[in-house]
C-alpha positions in Angstrom: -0.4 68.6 321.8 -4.4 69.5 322.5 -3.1 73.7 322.6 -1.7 73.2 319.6 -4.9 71.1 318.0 -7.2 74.2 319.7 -5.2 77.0 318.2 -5.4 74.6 314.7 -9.2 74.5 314.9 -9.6 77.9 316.1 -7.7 79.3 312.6 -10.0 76.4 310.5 -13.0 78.1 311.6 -11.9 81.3 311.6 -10.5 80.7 307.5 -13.0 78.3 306.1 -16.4 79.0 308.2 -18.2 75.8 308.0 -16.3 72.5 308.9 -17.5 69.3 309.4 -16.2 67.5 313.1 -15.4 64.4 310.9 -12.5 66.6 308.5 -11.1 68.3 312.0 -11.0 65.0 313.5 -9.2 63.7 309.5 -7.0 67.3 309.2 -5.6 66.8 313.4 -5.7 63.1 312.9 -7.9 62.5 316.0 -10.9 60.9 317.0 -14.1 62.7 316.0 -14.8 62.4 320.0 -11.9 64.4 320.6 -13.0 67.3 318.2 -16.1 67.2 320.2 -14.4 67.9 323.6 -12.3 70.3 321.8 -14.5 71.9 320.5 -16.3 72.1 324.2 -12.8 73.2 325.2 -12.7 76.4 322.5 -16.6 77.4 324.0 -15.5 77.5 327.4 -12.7 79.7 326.6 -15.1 81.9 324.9 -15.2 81.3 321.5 -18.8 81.2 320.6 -19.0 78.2 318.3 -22.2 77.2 316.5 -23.2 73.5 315.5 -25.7 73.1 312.1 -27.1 69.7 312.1 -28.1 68.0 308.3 -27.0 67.9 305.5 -24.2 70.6 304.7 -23.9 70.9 308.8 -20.7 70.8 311.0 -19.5 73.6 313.4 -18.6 77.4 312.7 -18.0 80.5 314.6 -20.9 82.1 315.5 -21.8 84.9 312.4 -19.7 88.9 313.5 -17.3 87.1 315.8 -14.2 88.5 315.6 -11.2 87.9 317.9 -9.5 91.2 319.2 -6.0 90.7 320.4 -6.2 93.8 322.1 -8.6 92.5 324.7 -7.9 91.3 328.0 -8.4 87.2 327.6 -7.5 86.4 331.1 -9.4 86.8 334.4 -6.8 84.0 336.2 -9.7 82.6 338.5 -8.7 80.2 341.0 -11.5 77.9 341.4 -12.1 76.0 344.7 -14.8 73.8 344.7 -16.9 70.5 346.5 -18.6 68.5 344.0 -21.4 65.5 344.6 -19.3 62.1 343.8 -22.4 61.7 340.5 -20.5 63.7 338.7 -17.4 62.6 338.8 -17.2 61.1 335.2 -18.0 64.8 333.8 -14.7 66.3 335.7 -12.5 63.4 334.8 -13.7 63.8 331.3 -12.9 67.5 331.6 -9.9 67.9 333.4 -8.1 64.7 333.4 -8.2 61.6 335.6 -6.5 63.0 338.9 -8.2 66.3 338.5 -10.1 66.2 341.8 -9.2 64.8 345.8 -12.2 62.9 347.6 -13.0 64.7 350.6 -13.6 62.5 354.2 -16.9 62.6 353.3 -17.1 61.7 349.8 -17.4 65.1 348.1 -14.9 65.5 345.6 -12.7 68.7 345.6 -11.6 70.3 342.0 -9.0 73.5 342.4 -8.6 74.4 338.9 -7.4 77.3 337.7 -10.0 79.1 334.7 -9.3 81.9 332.6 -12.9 83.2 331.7 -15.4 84.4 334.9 -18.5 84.3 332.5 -18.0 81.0 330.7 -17.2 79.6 334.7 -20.3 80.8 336.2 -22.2 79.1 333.2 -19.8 75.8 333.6 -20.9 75.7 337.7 -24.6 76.3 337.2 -24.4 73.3 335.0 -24.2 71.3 337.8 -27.2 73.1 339.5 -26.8 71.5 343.4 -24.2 69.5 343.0 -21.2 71.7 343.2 -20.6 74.4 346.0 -17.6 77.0 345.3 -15.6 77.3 348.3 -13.6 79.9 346.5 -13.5 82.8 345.5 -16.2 84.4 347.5 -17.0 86.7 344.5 -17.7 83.6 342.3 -19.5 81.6 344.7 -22.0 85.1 345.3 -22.3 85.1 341.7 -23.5 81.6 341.0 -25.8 82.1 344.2 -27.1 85.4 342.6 -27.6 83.7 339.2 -29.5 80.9 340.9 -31.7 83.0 343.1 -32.5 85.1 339.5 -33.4 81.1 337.5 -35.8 80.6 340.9 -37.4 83.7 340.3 -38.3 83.4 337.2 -40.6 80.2 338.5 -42.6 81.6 341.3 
């Protein structure tokens, strides 16, 4: 079960520091293509995870990182969004093969549910004009406001 595999990971790093993706993918008996969209999976929750390339590399929690259980995890976002058919490999990789519904016009239309407002504004501007959130208004203002800020910086 892929909770079960993140919440195995998650303690690894958290124990051990350093780990190779090639041991996760031997300890969880996956591939080591698996650990890689796990370990995607663990950053967009917000687990700030590190990569070290080279010799002695692999993946590690970024250094002070410390989860408080005290904290509030959860923002329970639910995301509406038209996305440009070219990326349509990138949300079936993400969320699954029936993750989206084509639109009349071609667009395709995620409603996901996301648990981190930060790591989902980040996630969206990915995409730069190829996605337009329908919903929420407060998440659609905030990737408009983030873009408008990237603009800026270039004029």
């Amino acid at each position: 079960m892929r909770l079960d595999r993140l919440l195995g990971i998650l303690t690894v790093l958290l124990q051990n520091g350093r780990v190779t993706a090639p041991s996760l993918a031997e300890k969880f008996e996956v591939s080591r293509r698996t650990i890689g969209r796990d370990i995607d999976a663990l950053c967009l929750a917000g687990i700030p995870i590190v990569t070290h390339q080279g010799g002695g590399g692999g993946v590690s929690i970024a250094e002070g990182f410390k989860l408080d259980f005290n904290a509030h995890f959860y923002d329970n976002i639910n995301l509406v969004a038209l996305f440009d058919p070219s990326v349509k490999y990138q949300l079936i990789e993400t969320y699954g093969l029936h993750c989206y519904t084509e639109t009349e016009d071609g667009l395709l239309r995620l409603e996901i549910g996301y648990t981190n407002r930060d790591h989902l504004i980040c996630w969206l501007l990915g995409f730069g004009g190829k996605v337009k959130v329908l919903e929420p208004e407060d998440i659609a203002r905030a990737v408009r406001e983030a873009a408008e800020k990237i603009i800026a910086q270039y004029k």
